[in-house]
DRENDO-1510 file (C-alpha; in Angstrom, 1 decimal, always signed):
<recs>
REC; n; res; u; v; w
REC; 1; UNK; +162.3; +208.9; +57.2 .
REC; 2; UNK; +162.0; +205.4; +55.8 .
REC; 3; UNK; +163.4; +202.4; +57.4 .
REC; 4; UNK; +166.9; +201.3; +55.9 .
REC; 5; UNK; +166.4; +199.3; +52.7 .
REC; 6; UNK; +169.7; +196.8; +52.7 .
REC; 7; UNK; +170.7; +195.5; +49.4 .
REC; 8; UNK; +174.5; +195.5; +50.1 .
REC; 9; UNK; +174.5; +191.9; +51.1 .
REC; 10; UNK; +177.5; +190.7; +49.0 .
REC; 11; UNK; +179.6; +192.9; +51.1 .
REC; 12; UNK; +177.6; +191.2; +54.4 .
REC; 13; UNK; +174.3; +189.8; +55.0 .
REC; 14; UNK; +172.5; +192.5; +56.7 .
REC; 15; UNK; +170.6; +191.9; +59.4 .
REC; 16; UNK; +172.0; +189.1; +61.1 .
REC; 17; UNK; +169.6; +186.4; +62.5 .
REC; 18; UNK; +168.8; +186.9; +66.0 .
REC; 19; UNK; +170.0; +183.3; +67.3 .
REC; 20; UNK; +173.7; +184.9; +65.7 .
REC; 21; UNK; +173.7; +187.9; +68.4 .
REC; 22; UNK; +172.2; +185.2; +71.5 .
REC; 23; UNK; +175.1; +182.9; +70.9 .
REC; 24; UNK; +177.7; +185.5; +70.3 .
REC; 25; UNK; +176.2; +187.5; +74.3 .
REC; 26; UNK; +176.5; +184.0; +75.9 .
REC; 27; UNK; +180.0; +183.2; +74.8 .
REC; 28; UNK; +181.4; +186.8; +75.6 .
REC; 29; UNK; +179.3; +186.6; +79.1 .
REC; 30; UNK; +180.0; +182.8; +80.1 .
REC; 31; UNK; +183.1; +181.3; +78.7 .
REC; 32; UNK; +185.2; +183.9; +76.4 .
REC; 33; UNK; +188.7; +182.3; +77.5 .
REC; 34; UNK; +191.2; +182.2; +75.4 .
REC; 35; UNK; +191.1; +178.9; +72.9 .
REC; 36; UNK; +194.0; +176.6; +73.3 .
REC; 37; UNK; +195.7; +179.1; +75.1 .
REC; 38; UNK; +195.4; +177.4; +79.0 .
REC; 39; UNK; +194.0; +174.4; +80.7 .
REC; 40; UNK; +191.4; +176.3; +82.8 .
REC; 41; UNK; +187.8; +176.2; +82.6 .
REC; 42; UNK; +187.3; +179.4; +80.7 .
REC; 43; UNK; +189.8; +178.5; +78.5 .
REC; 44; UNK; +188.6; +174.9; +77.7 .
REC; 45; UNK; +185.1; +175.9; +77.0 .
REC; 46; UNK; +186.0; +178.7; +74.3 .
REC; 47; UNK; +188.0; +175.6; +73.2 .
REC; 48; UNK; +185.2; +173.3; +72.5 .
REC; 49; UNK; +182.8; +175.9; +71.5 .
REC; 50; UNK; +185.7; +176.7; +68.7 .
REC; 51; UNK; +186.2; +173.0; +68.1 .
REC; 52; UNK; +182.3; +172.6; +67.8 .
REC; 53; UNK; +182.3; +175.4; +64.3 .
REC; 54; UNK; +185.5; +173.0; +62.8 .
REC; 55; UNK; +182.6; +170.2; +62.9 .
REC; 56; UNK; +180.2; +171.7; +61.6 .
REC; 57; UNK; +182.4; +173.3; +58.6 .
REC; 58; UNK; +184.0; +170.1; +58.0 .
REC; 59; UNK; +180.3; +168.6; +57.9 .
REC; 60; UNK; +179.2; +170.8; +55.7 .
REC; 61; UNK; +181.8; +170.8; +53.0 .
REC; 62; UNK; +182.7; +166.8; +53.1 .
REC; 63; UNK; +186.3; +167.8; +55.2 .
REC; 64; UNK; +187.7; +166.9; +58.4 .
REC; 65; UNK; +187.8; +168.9; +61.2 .
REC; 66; UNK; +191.5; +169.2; +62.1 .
REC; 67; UNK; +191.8; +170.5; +58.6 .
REC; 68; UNK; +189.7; +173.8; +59.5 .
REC; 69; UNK; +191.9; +176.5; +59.5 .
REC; 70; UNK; +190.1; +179.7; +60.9 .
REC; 71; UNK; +191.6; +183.0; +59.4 .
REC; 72; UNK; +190.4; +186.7; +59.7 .
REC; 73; UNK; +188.4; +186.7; +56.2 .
REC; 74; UNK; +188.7; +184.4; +52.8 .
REC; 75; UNK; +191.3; +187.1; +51.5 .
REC; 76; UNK; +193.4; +185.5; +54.3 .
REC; 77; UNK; +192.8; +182.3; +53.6 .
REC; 78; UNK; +193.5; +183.2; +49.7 .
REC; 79; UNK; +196.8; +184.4; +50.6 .
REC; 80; UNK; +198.0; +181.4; +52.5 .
REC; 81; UNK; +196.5; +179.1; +50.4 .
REC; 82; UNK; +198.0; +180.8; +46.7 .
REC; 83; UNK; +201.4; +181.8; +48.6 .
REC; 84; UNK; +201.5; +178.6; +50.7 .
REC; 85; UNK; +201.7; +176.2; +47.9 .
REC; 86; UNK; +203.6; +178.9; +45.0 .
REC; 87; UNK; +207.1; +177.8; +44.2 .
REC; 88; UNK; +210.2; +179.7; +42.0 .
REC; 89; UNK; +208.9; +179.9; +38.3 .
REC; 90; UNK; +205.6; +178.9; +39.1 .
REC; 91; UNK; +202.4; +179.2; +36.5 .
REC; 92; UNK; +199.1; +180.0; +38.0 .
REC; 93; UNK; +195.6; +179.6; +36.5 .
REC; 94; UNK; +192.5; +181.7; +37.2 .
REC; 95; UNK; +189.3; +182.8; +35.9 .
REC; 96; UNK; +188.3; +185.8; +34.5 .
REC; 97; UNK; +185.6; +187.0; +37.2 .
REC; 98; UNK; +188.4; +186.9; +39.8 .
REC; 99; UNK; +188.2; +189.2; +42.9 .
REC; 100; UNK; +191.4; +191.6; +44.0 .
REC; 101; UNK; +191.6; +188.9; +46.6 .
REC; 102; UNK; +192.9; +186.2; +44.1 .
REC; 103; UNK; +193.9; +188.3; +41.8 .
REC; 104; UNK; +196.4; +190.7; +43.8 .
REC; 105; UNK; +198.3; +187.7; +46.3 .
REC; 106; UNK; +198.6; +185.5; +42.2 .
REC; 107; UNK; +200.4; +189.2; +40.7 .
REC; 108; UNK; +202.5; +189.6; +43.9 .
REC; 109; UNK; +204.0; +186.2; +44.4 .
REC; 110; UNK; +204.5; +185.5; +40.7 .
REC; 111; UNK; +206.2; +189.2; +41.1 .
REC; 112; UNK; +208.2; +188.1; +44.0 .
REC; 113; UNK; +209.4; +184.5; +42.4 .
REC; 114; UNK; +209.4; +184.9; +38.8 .
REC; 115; UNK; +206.2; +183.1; +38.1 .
REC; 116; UNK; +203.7; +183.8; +35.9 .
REC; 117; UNK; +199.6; +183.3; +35.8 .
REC; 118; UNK; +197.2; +183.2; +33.1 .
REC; 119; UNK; +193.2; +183.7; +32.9 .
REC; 120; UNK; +190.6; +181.0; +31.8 .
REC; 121; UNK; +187.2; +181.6; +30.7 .
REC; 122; UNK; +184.3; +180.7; +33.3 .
REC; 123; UNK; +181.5; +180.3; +30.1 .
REC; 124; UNK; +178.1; +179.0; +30.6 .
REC; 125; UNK; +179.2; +175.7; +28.7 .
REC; 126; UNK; +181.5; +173.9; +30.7 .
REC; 127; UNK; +183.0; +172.0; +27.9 .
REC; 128; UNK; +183.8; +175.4; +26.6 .
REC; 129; UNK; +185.4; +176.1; +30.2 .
REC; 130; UNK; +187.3; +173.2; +30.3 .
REC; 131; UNK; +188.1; +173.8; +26.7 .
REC; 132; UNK; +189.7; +177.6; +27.8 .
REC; 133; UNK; +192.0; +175.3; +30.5 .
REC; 134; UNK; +193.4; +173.1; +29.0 .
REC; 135; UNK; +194.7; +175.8; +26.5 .
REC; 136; UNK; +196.5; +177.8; +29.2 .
REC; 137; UNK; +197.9; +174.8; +30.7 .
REC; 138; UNK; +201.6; +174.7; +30.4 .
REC; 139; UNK; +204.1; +172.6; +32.6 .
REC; 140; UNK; +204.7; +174.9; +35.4 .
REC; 141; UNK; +201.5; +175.4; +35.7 .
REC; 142; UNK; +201.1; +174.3; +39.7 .
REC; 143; UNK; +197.3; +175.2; +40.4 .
REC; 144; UNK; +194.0; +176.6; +39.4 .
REC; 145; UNK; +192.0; +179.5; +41.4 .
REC; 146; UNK; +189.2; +180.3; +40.9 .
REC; 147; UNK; +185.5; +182.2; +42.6 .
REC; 148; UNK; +182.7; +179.4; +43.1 .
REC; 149; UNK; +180.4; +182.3; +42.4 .
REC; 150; UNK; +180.7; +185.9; +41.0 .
REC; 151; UNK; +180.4; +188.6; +43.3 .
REC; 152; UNK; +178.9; +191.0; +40.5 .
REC; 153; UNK; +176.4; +188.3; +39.0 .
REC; 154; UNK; +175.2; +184.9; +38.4 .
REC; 155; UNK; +178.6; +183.2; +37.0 .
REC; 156; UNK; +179.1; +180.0; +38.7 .
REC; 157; UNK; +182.5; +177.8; +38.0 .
REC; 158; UNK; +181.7; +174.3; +37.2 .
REC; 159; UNK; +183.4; +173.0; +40.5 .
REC; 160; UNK; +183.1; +169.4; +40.2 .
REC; 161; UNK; +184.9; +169.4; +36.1 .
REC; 162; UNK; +187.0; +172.0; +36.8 .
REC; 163; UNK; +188.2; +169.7; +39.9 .
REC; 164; UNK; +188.3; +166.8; +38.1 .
REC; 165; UNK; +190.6; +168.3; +35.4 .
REC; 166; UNK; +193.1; +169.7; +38.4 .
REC; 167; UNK; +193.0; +165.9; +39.6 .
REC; 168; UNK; +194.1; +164.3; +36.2 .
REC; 169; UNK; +196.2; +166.8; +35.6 .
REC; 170; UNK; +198.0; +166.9; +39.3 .
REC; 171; UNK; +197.6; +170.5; +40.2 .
REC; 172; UNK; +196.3; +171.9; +43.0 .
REC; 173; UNK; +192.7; +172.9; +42.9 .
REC; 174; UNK; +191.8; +176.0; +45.8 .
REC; 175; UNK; +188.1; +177.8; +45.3 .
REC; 176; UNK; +186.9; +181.3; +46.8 .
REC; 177; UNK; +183.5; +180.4; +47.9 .
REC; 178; UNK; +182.8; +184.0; +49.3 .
REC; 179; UNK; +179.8; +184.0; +48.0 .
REC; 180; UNK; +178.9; +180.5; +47.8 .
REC; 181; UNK; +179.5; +179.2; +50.9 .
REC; 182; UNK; +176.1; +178.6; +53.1 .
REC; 183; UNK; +174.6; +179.7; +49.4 .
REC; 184; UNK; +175.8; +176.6; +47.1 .
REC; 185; UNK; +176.1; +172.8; +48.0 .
REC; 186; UNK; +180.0; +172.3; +47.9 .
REC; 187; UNK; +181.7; +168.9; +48.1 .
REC; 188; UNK; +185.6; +169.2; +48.6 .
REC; 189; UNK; +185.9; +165.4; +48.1 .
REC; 190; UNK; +183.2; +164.9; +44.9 .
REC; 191; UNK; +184.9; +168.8; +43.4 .
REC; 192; UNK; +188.4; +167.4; +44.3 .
REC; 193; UNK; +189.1; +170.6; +46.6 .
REC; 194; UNK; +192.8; +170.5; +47.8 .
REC; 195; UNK; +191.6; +174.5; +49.8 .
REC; 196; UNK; +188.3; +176.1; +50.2 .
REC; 197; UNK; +188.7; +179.3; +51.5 .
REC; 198; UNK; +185.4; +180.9; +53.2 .
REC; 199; UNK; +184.3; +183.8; +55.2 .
REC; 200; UNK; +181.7; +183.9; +58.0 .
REC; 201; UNK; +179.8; +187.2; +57.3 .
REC; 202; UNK; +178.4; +186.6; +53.7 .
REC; 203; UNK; +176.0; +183.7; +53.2 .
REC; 204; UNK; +176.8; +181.9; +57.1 .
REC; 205; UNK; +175.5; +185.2; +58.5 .
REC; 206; UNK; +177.9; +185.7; +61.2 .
REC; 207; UNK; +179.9; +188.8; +62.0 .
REC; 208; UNK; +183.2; +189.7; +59.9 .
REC; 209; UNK; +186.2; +189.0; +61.7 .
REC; 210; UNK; +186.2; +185.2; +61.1 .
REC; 211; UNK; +186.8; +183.2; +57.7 .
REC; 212; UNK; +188.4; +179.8; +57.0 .
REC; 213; UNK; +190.9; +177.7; +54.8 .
REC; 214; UNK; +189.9; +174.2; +54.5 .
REC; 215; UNK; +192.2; +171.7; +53.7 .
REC; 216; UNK; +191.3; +168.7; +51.3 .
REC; 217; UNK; +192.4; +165.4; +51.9 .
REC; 218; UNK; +195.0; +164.9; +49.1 .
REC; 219; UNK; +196.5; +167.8; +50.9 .
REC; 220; UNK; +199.5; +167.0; +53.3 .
REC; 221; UNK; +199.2; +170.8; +55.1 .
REC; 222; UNK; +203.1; +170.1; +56.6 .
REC; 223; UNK; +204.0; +170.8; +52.8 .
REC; 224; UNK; +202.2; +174.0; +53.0 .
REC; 225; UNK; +204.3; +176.6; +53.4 .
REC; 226; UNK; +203.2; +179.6; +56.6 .
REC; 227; UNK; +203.1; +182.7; +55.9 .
REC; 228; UNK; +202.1; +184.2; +59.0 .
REC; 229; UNK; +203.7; +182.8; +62.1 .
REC; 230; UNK; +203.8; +183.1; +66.0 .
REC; 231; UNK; +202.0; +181.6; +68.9 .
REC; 232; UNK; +200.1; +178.6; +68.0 .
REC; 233; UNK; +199.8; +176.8; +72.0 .
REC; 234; UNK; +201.5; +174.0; +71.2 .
REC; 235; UNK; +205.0; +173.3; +70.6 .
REC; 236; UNK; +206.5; +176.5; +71.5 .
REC; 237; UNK; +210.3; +175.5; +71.0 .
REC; 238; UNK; +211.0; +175.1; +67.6 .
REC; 239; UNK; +211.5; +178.6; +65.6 .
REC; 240; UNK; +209.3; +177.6; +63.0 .
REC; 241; UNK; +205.2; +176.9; +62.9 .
REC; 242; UNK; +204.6; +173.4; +63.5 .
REC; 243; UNK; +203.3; +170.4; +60.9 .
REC; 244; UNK; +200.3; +169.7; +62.2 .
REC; 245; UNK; +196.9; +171.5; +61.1 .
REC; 246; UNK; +195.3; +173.2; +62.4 .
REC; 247; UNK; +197.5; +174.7; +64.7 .
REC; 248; UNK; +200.5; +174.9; +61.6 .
REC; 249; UNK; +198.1; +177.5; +60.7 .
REC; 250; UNK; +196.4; +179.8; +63.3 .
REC; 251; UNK; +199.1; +182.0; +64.4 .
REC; 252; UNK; +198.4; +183.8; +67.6 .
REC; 253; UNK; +194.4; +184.7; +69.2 .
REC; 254; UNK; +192.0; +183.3; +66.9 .
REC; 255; UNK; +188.6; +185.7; +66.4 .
REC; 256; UNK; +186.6; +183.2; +68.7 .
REC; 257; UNK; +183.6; +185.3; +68.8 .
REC; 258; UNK; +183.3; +185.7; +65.5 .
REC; 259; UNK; +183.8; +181.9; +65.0 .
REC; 260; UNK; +181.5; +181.5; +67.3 .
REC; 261; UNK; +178.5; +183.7; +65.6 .
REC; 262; UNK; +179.3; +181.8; +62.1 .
REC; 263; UNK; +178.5; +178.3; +63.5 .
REC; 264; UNK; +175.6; +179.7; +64.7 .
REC; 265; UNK; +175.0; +181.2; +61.7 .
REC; 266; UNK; +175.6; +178.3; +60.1 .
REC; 267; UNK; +172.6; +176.7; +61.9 .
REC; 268; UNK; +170.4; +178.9; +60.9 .
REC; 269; UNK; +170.8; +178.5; +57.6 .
REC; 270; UNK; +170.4; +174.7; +58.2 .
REC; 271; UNK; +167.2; +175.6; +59.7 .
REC; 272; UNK; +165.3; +177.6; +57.5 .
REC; 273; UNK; +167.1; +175.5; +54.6 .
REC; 274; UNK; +170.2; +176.8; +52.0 .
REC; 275; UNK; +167.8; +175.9; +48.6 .
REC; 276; UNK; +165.1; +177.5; +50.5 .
REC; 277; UNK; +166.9; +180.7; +50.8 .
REC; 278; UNK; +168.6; +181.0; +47.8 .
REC; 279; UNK; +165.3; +180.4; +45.8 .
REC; 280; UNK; +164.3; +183.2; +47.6 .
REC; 281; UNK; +167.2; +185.2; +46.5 .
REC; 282; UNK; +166.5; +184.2; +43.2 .
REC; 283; UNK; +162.6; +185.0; +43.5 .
REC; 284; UNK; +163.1; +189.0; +44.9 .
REC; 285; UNK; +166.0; +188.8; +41.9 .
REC; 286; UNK; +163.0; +188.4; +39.2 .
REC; 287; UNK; +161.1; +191.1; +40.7 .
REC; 288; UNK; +164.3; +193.4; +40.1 .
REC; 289; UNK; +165.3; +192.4; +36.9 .
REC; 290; UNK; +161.6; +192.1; +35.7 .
REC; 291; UNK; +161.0; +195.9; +36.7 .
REC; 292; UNK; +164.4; +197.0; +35.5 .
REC; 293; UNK; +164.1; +196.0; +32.3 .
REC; 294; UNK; +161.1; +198.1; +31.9 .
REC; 295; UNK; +162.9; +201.3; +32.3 .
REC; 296; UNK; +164.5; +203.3; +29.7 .
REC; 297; UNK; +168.5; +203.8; +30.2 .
REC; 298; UNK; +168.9; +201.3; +32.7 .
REC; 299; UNK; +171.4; +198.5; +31.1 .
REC; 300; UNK; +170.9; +195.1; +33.4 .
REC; 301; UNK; +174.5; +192.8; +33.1 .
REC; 302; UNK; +174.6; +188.9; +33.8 .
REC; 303; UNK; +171.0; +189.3; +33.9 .
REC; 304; UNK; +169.8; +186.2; +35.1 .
REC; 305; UNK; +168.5; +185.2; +38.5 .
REC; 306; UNK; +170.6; +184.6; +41.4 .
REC; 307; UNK; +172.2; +186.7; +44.3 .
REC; 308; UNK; +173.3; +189.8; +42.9 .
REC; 309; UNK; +172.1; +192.3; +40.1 .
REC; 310; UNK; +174.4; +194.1; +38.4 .
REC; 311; UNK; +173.5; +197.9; +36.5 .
REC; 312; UNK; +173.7; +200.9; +35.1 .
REC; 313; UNK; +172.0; +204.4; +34.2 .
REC; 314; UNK; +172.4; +206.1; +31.2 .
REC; 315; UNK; +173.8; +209.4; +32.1 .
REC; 316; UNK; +174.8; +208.7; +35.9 .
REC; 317; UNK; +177.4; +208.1; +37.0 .
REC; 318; UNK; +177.6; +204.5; +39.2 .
REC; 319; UNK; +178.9; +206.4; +42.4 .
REC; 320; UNK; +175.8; +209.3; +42.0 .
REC; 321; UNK; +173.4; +206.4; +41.2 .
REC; 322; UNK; +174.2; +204.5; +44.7 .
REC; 323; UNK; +174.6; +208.1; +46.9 .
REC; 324; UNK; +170.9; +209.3; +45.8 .
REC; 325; UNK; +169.5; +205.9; +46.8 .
REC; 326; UNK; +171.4; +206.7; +50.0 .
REC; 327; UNK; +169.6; +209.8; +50.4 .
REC; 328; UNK; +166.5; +207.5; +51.0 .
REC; 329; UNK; +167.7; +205.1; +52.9 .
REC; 330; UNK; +168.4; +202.3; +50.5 .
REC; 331; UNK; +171.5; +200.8; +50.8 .
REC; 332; UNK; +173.4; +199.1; +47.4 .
REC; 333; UNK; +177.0; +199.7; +46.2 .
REC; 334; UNK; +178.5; +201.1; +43.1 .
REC; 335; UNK; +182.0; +201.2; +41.4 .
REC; 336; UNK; +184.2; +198.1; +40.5 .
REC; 337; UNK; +183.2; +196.2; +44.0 .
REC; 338; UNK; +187.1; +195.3; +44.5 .
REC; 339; UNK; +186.6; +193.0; +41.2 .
REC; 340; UNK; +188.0; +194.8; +37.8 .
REC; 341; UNK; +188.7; +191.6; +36.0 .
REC; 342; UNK; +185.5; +190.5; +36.3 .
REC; 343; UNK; +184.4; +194.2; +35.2 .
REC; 344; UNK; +186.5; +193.8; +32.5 .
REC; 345; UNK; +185.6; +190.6; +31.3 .
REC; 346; UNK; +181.3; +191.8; +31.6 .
REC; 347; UNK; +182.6; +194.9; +29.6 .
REC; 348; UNK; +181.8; +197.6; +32.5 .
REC; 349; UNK; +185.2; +198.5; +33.2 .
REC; 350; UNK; +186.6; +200.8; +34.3 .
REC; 351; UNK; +183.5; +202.9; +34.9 .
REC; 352; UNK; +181.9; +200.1; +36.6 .
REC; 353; UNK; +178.3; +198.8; +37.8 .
REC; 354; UNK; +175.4; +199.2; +40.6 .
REC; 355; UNK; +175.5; +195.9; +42.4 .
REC; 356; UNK; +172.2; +194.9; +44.0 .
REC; 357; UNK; +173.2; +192.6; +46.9 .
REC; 358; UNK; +170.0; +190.1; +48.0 .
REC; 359; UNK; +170.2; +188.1; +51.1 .
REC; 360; UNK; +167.5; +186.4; +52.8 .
REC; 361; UNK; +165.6; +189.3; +54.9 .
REC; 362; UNK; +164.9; +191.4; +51.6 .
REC; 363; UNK; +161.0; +191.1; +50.6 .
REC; 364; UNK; +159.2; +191.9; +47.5 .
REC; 365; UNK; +158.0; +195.2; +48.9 .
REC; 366; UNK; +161.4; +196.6; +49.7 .
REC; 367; UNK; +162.4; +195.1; +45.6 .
REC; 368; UNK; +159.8; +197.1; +44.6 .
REC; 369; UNK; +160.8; +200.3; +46.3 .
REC; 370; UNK; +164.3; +199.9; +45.3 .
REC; 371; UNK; +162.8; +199.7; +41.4 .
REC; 372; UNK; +161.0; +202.6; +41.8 .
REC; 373; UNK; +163.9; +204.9; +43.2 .
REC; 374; UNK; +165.9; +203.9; +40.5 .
REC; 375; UNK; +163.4; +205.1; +37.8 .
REC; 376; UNK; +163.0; +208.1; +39.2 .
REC; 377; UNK; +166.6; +208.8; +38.9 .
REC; 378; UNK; +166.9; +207.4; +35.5 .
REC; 379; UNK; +163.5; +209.7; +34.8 .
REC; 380; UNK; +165.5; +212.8; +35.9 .
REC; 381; UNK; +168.1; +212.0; +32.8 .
REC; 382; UNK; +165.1; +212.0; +30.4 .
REC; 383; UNK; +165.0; +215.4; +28.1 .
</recs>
């Protein structure tokens, strides 16, 4: 059988650099205390080998390292960030490519407290985007959410206008950067970021388990409400979570290993160089798009070049197209990929799409395979 061919790499990049799995084996062999849970040695070192991924995060998005938050995932830190700041009566703002992960926590709390949200327009212009903003704006609205980058196609919000706006305008500005972060330069203090909520086994190439929500510094995170308390290792008295961050905000064990793998994966991408993989992204993405577009019945959406391809077959269902790749060893995923706003708004709702995930170990060769299994299936629809 042929090797696995891994296109699923907006779900998680797939296979994980080997430094990752080395640094991951030598923290679970050497030093896999419990962080900030004890003043031994074992404890201490998974403590500063914690405290070592807050500074590099904080470096790499312009924040400060006590305002590193590590969660379980970005839908985590969504959900503290959206619900942490949401008061009675509320209005929300956010795009119209928006993930289940905004888009479900922004539906329950406005649910729960009588708010209400409304959906912009991410648009290639960014006046036009801006222009979509200001016309939902009303004066309860109290923030703006929205994806950095699509996780069907190429749609990238404007982050430094868009923040700008929230400044003047004195709302609170929080980004998914899913897909973004270790992908996209991001700037929390030149976007105005007030929360930047990441996950480690996308773009940093770690293992799941481990995500973050940063904290800008026009945020005061003692005015941000918990919604997940317990255990934090320092001031145990009081009932309630205390002020300070990060701690206001890690509730009980913290995934340390999984912290651990996205610093290093973190490096890596420092190493070979972000630009330098995503234009390589971008480069197996024209091969795909170039070869797709040569094949009768196959409708390309977004098609432009970037991190993810986005398709159909005439005839085939999205869930058939994805299990007969399967059946030789090609991995992809089909459906509405947890996103049907952003399936609405491309206009492949609710059947939905093939997505094409590209990460940084795909080649050209495995491209071309792909492109050739998928015209053999449309091929089979021919009369």
């Amino acid at each position: 059988m042929r090797r696995t061919i891994y296109f699923d790499n907006a779900a998680t990049t797939f296979p994980k650099p080997e430094c990752v799995h080395r640094a991951v084996i030598k923290y679970a062999e050497n030093y896999a205390g419990n962080p900030g849970r004890g003043s031994h040695k074992m404890s201490l070192l998974s403590s500063g080998a914690v405290f070592d991924v807050r500074e590099k995060l904080a470096n790499e998005f312009s924040a400060l390292p006590e305002r590193v938050a590590f969660t379980a995932n970005v839908t985590e830190s969504l959900n503290m960030a959206i619900k942490g700041i949401f008061e009675f009566g509320d209005n929300l703002l956010i795009s119209n490519m928006e993930h289940n992960a905004v888009l479900r926590p922004v539906s329950t709390i406005c649910g729960e407290k009588n708010g209400t949200y409304d959906i912009f327009d991410i648009v290639h212009d960014e006046e036009e985007t801006i222009k979509s903003l200001k016309s939902k704006l009303t004066r309860k609205t109290r923030a703006v959410i929205t994806t950095h980058m699509s996780n069907l196609c190429t749609v990238t919000a404007p982050l430094e206008i868009i923040g700008q706006f929230c400044r003047e305008n004195g709302l609170y500005f929080i980004v998914d950067a899913a897909q973004s972060a270790g992908r996209l330069p991001i700037d929390m203090r030149a976007s105005n970021i007030d929360m930047l909520c990441i996950t480690g086994h996308k773009s940093l190439y770690g293992y799941m388990g481990a995500g973050a929500l940063i904290f800008g510094e026009n945020v005061e995170p003692a005015e941000i409400r918990t919604i997940i308390e317990g255990g934090s290792g320092v001031d145990s008295v009081p009932l309630t979570m205390p002020e300070i961050a990060p701690e206001r905000f890690e509730a009980g064990t913290i995934p340390a290993h999984a912290i651990v793998s996205m610093g290093r994966g973190l490096d890596w991408v420092h190493y070979v160089g972000r630009d330098k993989i995503f234009a390589h992204e971008k480069k197996i993405s024209e091969v795909i798009i170039s070869r797709l577009s040569e094949i009768d019945g196959v409708t390309l959406y977004g098609a432009e070049t970037g991190a993810t391809v986005l398709f159909n077959i005439s005839g085939v269902e999205p869930s058939d197209v994805s299990m007969r790749l399967s059946e030789k060893n090609i991995c992809v995923r089909s459906g509405l990929h947890c996103a049907p706003l952003a399936h609405r708004t491309l206009g492949t709702f609710p059947r939905g799409a093939v997505r094409i995930g590209i990460g940084a170990f795909n080649t050209e060769a495995d491209a071309k395979i792909l492109c050739d299994e998928i015209r053999a299936i449309a091929q089979m629809q021919v009369p």
